[in-house]
N, C-alpha and C positions, 0 to 999 in steps of 0.2 A: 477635174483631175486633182486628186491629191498632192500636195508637196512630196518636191523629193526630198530624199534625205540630207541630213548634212555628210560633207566628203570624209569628217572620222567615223561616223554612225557608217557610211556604206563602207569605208575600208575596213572596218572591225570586222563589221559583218563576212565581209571577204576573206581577212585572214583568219578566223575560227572556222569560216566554212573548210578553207585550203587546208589548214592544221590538221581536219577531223576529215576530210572523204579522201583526200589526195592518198596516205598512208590506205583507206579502206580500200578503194579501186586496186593499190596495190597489190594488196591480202588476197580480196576476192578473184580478180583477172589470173593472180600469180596459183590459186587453186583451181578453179573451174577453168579455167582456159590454156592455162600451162605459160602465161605471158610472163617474162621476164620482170621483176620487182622494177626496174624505172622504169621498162615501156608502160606497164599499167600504171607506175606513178606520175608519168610524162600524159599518158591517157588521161587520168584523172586530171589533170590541171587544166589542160584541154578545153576537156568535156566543162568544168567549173570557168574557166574564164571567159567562155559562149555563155553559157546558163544565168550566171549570177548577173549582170549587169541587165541584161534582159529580164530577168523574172524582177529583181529588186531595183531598175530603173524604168523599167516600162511597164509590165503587168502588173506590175503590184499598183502603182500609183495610178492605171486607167481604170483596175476594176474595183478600187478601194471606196469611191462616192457611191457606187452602185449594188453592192455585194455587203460593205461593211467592210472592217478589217480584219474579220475571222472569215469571213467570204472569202475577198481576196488573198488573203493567205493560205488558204485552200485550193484555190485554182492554182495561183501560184508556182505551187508545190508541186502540184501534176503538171506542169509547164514543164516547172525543171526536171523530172522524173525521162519526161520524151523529148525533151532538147539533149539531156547527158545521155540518153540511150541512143538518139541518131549521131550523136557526135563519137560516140563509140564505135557503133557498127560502121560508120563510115572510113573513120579513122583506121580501124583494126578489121574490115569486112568481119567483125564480129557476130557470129548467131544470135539471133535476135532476143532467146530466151534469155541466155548469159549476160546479154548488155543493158533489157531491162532488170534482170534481177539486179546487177549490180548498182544502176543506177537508181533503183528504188530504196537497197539496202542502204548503198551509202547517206540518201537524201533523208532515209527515216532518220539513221543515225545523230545525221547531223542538225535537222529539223527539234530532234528531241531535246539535243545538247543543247541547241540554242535556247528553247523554252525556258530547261534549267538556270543557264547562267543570262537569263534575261528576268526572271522572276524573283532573282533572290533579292 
């Protein structure tokens, strides 16, 4: 198993993730489903405080010896894609189309940002 992170490395990571999908869940939930701006921003946080520690304390670091670290950052990503779409539709009996788009849209989003301000 690969190392975990250290506890600034995954808190960073947590609050960029929070910073950038929490307001998206909002945007998106608040147009395609009619969800009031906190409940989808209370959704969002949600759906990310289930997903994040999981994908980035346990997937990432079981499938990283075995996959590589662009592997498991790959599956990863599809983790958190269908852990924030059932924590949605669970939460909000959301249709299923609306909670994985949202949760795909916000995760590219934030997947992307990360890349950015991790490469420069």
């Amino acid at each position: 198993m690969a190392p975990l992170p250290r506890l600034a490395d995954y808190s960073a990571a947590l609050v960029l993730t929070l910073l950038i999908e929490v307001p998206l869940y909002a945007a998106l939930l608040r147009t395609f489903a009619g969800v009031r701006w906190r409940h989808g921003a209370r959704l969002g946080a949600a759906a990310n405080f289930v997903s994040h520690p999981l994908v980035f304390l346990v997937v990432a670091p079981l499938l990283a010896p075995h996959l590589g670290p662009t592997g498991a950052l790959a599956c990863a990503e599809v983790v958190a894609v269908l852990v924030e779409m059932l924590v949605v539709r669970v939460l909000r009996r959301q249709d299923l189309t609306t909670a994985a788009g949202t949760a795909y849209v916000a995760n590219a989003v934030s997947f992307c940002t990360g890349v950015l301000v991790l490469t420069r």
